[in-house]
NUVEX-926740 format. One record per residue: residue in three letters; z, y, x of N, C-alpha, C in turn. Coordinates in steps of 0.1 Angstrom, whole numbers, plus 5000, padded with zeros to 4 digits. Example, Ala and Ser with C-alpha at 12.3 -4.5 7.8 and 13.67 -1.06 7.14 Angstrom:
! residues 2
Ala507849435132507849555123507849675132 Ser507149785128507149895137507950005129 
END
This chain:
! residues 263
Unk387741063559386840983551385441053550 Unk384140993552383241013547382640993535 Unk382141073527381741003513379940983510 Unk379640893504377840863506377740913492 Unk377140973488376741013478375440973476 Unk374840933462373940853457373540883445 Unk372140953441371640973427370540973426 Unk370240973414368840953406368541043394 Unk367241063389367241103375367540993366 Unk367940993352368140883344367140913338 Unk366640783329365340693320363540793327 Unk363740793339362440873345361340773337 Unk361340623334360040563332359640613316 Unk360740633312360840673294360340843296 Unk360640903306360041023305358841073304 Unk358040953315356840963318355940873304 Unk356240773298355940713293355940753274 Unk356840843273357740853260357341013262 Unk357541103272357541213274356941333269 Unk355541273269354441363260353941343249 Unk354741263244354741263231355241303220 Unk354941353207355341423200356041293189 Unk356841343179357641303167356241203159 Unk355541273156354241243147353341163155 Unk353741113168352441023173351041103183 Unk351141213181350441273191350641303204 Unk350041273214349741273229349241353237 Unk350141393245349841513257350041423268 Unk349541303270350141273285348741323293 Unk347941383296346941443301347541383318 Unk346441383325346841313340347141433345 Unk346941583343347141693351348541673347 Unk348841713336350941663334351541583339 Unk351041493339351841383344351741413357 Unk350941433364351141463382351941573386 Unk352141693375352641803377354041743373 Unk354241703364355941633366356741573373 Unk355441493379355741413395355641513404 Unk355241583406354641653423356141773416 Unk356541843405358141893405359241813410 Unk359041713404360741673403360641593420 Unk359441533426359641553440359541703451 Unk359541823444359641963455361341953453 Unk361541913439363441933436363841873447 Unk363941783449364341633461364041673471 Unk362641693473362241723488362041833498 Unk362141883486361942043497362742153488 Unk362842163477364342253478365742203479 Unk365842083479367242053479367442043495 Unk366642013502367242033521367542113522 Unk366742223517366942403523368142443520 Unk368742403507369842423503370842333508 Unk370942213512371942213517371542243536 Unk370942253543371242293553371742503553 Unk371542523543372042673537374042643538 Unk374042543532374842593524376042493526 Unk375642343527376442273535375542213544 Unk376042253559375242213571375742143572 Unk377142023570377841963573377841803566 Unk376441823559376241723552374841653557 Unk374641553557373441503561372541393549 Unk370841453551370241383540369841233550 Unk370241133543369441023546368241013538 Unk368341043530366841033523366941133507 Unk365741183510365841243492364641293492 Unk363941213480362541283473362141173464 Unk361041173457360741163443361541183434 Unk362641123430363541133423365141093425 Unk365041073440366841013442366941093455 Unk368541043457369041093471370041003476 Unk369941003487371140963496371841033505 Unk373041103506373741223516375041143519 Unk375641193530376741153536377041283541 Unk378241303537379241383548380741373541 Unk381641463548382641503546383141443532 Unk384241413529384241363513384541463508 Unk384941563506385641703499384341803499 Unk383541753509382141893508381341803501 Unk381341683503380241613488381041563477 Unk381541613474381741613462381641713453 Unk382041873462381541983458380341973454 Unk379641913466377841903468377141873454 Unk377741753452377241663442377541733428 Unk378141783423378241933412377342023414 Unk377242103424375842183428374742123423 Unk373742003431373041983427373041913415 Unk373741883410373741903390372942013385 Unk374142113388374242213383372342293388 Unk372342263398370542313399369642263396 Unk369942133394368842013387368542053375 Unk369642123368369942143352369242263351 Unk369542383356368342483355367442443359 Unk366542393372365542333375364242273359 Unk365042233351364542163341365042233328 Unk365542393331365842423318366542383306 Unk367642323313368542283304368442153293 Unk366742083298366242003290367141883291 Unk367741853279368641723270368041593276 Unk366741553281366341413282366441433298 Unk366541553303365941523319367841573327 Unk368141453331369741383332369541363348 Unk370541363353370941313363372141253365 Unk372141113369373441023372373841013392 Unk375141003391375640973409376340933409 Unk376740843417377240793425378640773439 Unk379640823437380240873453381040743458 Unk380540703470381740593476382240653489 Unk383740663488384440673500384640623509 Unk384440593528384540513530384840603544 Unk385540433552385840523565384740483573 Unk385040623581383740633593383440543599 Unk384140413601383340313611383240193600 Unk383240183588382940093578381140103579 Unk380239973585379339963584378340023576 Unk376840143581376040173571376040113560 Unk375639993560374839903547376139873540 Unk377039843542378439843533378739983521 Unk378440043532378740203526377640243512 Unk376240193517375140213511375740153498 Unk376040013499376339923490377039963479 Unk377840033484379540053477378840223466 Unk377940303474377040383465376540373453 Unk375640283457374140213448375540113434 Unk376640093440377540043428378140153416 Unk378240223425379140373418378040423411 Unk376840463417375640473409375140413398 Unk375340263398375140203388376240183376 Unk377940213380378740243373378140393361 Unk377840503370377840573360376240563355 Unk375940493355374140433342374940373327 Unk376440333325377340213316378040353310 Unk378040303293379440353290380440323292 Unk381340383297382840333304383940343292 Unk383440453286385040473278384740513266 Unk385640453258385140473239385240573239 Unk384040633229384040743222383140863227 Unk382540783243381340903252380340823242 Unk379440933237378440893228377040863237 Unk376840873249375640793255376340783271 Unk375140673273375940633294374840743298 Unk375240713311374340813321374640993322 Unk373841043326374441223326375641223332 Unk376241123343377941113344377641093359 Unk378941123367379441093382380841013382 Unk380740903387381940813394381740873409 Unk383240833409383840873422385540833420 Unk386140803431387340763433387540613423 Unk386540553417386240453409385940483396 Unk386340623391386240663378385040773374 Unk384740763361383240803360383440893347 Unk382840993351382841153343381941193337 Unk382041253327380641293323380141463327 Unk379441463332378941603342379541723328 Unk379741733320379841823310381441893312 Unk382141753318383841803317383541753334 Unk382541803340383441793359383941903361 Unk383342053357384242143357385942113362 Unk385842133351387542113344388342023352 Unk387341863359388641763365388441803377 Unk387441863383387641943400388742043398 Unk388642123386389742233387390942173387 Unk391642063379392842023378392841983394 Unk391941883400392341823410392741903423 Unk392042073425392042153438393542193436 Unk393742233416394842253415395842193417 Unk395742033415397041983421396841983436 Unk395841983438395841953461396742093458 Unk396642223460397142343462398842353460 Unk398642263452400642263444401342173455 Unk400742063462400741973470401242013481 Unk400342113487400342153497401242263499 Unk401642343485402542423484404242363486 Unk404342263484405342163482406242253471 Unk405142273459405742283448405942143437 Unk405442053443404941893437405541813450 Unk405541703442405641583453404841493455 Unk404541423460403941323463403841223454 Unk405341193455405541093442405341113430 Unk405241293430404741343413403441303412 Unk402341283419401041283420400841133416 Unk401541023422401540853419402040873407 Unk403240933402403440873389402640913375 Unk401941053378400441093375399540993371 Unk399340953380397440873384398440743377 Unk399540683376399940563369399740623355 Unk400540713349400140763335398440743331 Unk397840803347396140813335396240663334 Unk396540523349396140413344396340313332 Unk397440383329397940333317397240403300 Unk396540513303395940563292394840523294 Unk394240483303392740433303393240273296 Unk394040213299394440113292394340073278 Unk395340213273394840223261393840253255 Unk392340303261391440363257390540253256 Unk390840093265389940013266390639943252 Unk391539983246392139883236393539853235 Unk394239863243395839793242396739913244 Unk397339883232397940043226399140043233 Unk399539903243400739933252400640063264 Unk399540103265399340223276399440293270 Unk399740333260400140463252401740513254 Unk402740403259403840423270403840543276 Unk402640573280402940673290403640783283 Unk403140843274403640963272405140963270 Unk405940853268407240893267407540883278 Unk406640783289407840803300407340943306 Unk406440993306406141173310406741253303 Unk407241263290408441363282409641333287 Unk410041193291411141153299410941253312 Unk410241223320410141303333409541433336 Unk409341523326409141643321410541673319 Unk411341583304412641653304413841643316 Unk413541563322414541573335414041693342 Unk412941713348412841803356413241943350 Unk413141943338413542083331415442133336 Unk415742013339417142013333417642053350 Unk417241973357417141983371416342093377 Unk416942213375415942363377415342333388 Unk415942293403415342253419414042193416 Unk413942103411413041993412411642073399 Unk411842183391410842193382410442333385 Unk409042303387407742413390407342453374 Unk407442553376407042573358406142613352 Unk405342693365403442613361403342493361 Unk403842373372403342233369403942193354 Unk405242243346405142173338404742243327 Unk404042363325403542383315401742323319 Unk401642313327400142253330400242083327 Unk401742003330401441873324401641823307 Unk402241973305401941983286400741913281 Unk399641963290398141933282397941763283 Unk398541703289398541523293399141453283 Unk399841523268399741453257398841443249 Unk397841523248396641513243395541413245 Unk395741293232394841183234393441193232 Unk392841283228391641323225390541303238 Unk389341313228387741293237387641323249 Unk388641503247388641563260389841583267 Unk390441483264392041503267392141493285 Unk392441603286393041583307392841483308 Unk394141393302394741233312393341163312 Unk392441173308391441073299390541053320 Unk390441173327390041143335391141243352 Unk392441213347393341263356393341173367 Unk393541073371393440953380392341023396 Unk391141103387390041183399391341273407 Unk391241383395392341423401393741383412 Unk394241333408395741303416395041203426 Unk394241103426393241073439392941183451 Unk392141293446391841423452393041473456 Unk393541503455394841573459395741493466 Unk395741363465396641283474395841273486 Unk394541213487393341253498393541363506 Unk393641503499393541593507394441643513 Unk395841593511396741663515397241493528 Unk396941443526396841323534396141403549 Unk395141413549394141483555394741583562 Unk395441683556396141753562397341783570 Unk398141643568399441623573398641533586 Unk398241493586396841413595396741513605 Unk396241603601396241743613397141763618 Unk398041813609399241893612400041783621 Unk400141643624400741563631399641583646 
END
């Protein structure tokens, strides 16, 4: 699979417009500022973000990137990495400043699925994460969808780490396969409940159910996986399951991929 990755700054017109402005009504928008904000946040786009990924992933290709957006394709497992990087540099880039956000975009798609399809299916994902998706994120935007589901850059950390970690357990054939579907059905059923209908809250008993079997059944129970699926009863803000679904996506992907080879 290839993945197109697609972003922008969020509220850039409010920046420019709202920007140099103070609490009390006083105005700094001076034209030398304003051009200097513009002529930065196009060097970010245009000329340090190439160098760095032809550094760093050569395996990626820019279709376009400068003033304030991008468009890259490669590999789906190296842009996705990708797409946390340049977060993560955008964010020092701007010193950690709270108003100056970046939203993305990722659609997966196979290699001979039409450019403009592909573009399309981006510019969607992109516009996915501009929306609050899930009660209780206190603003939209600052977030990346991918695999359909949309994150807020603050906890991607954390669901890349669960997801390498389950690809790794995967590939260990310390997990199954079918542990990984019945997974991503638990998150669909908690996202369920998160949009409202307290019948998705099911899950958790049918996962204590399938926790306590595996316990009992020594063969079948990895006991890092099941002290690591402990944390998936936790309904909270920042609860795992809340965006587990990336995960067990990732890891079914990658190990797909791999048996792919290996045949």
């Amino acid at each position: 699979y290839l993945a197109w990755l697609k972003a922008d700054v969020d509220n850039l017109g409010a920046m420019f417009s709202l920007g140099f402005r103070e609490d009390d009504g006083t105005r700094h928008d001076t034209v030398s500022r304003v051009v200097t904000l513009s002529r930065m946040l196009d060097a970010f786009f245009s000329q340090w973000l190439p160098g760095f990924i032809e550094r760093q992933y050569p395996d990626c290709y820019i279709v376009y990137s400068g003033g304030d957006d991008l468009l890259i394709v490669g590999p789906w497992d190296r842009t996705i990495h990708l797409a946390g990087e340049i977060r993560e540099h955008f964010a020092r880039f701007t010193g950690g400043h709270r108003a100056a956000t970046l939203s993305a975009g990722i659609a997966l798609c196979h290699p001979r699925l039409p450019v403009v399809r592909a573009f399309q299916m981006a510019d969607e994902a992109l516009e996915q994460s501009k929306q609050r998706i899930l009660r209780g994120e206190d603003a939209p935007k600052d977030q990346m969808t991918v695999f359909g589901c949309t994150v807020k850059w603050s906890r991607w950390a954390g669901v890349l780490a669960d997801a390498e970690r389950l690809a790794a357990w995967r590939a260990e054939n310390r997990i199954a396969s079918a542990d990984l579907y019945r997974l991503r059905s638990y998150a669909r059923m908690y996202a369920q409940f998160n949009r409202g209908d307290v019948r998705g809250l099911r899950y958790a008993g049918m996962l204590a159910w399938e926790l306590g079997r595996k316990v009992q059944d020594s063969r079948s129970a990895d006991r890092e996986f099941l002290e690591w699926s402990k944390r998936l009863f936790d309904i909270g803000i920042d609860a795992p399951i809340r965006h587990l679904q990336i995960a067990c996506d990732y890891a079914l992907l990658y190990n797909r991929r791999r048996n792919d080879h290996e045949r």
